[in-house]
RODO-956626 format. One line per 5 residues: number of its first residue (from 1); their letters; for each residue z, x, y of N, C-alpha, C. Coordinates in steps of 0.05 Angstrom, whole numbers. Layout:
<sites>
NUM = A = Z:X:Y:Z:X:Y:Z:X:Y ~ ... .
</sites>
This chain:
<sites>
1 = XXXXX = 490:-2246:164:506:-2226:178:493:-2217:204 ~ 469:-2217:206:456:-2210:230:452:-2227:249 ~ 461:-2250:242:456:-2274:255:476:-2278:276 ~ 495:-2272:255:526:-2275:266:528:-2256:288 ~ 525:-2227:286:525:-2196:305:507:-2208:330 .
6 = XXXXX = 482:-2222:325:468:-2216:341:479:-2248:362 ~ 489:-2258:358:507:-2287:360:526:-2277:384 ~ 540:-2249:369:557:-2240:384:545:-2231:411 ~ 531:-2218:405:516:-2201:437:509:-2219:448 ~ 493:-2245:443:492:-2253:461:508:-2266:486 .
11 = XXXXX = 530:-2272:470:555:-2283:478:568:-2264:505 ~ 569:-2229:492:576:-2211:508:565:-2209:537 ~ 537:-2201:519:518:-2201:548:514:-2226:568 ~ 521:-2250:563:525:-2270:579:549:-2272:593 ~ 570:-2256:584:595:-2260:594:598:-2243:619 .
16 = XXXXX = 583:-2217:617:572:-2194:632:556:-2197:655 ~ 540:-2223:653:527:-2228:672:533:-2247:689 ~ 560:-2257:677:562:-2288:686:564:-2290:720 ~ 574:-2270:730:578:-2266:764:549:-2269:777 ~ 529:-2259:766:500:-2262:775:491:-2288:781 .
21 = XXXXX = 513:-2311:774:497:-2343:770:513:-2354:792 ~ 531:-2335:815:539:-2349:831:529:-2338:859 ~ 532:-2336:887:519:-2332:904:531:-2311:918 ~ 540:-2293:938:553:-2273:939:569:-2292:959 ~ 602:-2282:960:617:-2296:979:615:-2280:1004 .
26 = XXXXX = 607:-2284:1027:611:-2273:1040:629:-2282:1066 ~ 645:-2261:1071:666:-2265:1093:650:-2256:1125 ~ 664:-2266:1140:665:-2260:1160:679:-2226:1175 ~ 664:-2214:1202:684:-2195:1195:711:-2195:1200 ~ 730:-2219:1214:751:-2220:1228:774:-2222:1200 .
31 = XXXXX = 753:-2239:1174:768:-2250:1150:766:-2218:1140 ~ 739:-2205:1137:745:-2185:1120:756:-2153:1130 ~ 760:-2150:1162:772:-2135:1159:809:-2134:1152 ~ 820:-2159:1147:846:-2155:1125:835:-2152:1101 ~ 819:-2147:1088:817:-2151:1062:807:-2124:1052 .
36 = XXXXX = 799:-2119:1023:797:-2093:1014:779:-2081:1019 ~ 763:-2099:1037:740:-2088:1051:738:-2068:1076 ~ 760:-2083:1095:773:-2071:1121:788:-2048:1111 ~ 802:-2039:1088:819:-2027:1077:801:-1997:1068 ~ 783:-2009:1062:762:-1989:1045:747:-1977:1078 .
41 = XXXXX = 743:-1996:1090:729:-1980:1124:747:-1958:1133 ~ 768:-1973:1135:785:-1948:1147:787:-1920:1136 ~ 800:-1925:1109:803:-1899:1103:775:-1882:1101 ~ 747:-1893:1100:727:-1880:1111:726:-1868:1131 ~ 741:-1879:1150:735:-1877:1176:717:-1897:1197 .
46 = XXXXX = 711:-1912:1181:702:-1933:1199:707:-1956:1207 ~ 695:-1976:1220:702:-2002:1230:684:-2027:1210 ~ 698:-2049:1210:687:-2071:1208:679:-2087:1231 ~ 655:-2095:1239:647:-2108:1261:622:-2125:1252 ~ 626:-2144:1269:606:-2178:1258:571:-2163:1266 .
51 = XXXXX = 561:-2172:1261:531:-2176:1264:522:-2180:1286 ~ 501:-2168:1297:489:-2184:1326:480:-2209:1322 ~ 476:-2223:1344:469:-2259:1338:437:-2250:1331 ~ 417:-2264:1319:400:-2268:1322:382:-2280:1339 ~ 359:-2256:1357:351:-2270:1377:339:-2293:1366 .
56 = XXXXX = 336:-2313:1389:324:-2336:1392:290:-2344:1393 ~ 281:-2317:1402:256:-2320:1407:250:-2299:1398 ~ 238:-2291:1376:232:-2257:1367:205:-2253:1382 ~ 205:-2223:1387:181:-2204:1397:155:-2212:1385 ~ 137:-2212:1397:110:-2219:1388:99:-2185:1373 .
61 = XXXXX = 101:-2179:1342:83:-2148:1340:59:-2155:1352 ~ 54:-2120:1369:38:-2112:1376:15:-2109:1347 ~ -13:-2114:1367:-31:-2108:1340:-50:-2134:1333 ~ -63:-2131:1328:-90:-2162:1319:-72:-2172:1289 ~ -73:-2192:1290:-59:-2216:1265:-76:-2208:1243 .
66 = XXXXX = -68:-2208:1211:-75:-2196:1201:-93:-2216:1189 ~ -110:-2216:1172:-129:-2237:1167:-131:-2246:1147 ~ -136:-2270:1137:-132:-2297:1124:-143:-2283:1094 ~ -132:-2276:1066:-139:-2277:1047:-166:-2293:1041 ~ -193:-2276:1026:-208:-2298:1019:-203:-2318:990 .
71 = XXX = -208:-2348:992:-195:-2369:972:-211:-2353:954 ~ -205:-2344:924:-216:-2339:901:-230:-2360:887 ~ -219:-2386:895:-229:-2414:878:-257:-2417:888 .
</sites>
């Protein structure tokens, strides 16, 4: 009997998770502001708008490079 119950849960709890084994879809903003996403901005009050590009050459941090872990082996 417990075999069976506990048979069950696992079944449940896998069913529960099953969205976690895929990758997130993500839209664009032109696709998602029609969608319930754009829908949900507005009545916030806000906008959907795309991402800045990623620069090409990032900033060098200021500051000395941080230093090399000593090998434990």
């Amino acid at each position: 009997m417990s075999a069976a119950i506990a048979l069950v849960c696992v079944v449940v709890l896998t069913l529960q998770i099953r969205d976690r084994w895929h990758s997130p879809d993500v839209k664009p903003a032109a696709i998602a502001e029609h969608t319930t996403t754009g829908e949900a901005a507005r009545e916030a009050g806000a906008r959907v708008q795309p991402t800045d590009p990623k620069l090409a050459v990032e900033p060098q941090p200021d500051g000395p490079k941080p230093a090399q872990p000593a090998n434990p082996n």
